[in-house]
N, C-alpha and C positions, 0 to 999 in steps of 0.2 A: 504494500500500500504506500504510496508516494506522500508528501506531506503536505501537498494541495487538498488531498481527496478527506485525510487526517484534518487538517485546517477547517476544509468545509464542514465538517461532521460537526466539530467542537462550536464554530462558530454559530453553526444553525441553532445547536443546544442550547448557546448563552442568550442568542438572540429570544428564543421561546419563553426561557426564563424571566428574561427583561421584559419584555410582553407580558406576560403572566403576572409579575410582580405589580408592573402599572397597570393590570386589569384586576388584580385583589385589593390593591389600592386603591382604587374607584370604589369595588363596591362595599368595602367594609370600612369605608372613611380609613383610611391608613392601617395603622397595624403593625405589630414587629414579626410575623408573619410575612408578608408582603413586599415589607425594608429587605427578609432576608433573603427570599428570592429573588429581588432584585440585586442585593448586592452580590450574590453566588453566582447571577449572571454576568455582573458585569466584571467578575473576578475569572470565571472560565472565560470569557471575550477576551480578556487580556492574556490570557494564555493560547488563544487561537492565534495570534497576534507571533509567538515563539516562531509556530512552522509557519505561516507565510500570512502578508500583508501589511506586517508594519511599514516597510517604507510607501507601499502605496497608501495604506489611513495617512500619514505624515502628509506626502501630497496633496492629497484630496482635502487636505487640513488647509493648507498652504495655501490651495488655490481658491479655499471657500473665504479664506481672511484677505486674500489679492481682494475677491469680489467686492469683498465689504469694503476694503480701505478705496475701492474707485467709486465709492456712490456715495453721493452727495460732497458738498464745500469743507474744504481744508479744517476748520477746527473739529466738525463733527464727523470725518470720515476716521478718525482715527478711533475713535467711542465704537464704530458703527464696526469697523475691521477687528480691534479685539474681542469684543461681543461675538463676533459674527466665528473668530476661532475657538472662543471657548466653548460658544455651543454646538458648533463642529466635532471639536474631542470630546466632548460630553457624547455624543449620538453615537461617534463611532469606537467608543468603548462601552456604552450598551446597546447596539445595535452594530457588530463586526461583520456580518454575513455579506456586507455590500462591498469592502475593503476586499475582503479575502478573495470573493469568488471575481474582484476588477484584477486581483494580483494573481488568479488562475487563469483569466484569460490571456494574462499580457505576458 
């Protein structure tokens, strides 16, 4: 088994769990329950991240905070570009399955 096909697997896991955690979240008004799914996933996400995709999440980082620092006027693109990368690695450390399977195609 290659470390792509390993990556995907793990990745799809953490991704469900992150899902799962914000849908027990929703419905039981939060919960440590819920927190712990969520963070189990977003702790196997960063392990799918070992066998393949961290430098394409990095990029897809990089190029979401480009977007952000070119929109709108000089004082507030800079507010707009950091935002724009932290909630980038936030997504793709609980949701890894779009990084991985962009660094199996490429």
């Amino acid at each position: 088994m290659n470390r792509f096909r390993i990556a995907t697997i793990i990745a799809l896991v953490a991704s469900c769990l992150s899902i799962l955690g914000v849908c027990l979240g929703g419905l039981s008004n939060g919960g440590m329950f819920s927190e712990t799914v969520m963070l189990l996933g977003g702790a196997v996400g960063l392990v799918s991240y070992l066998f393949a995709g961290l430098w394409t999440a990095i990029k897809m980082v990089i190029g979401l905070a480009f977007i952000g620092f070119s929109i709108g006027p000089f004082p507030i693109n800079i507010v707009i570009g950091l935002a724009t990368c932290m909630y980038a690695a936030l997504a793709f450390v609980f949701i890894p399955i779009i990084p991985v399977l962009r660094a199996r195609r490429a």
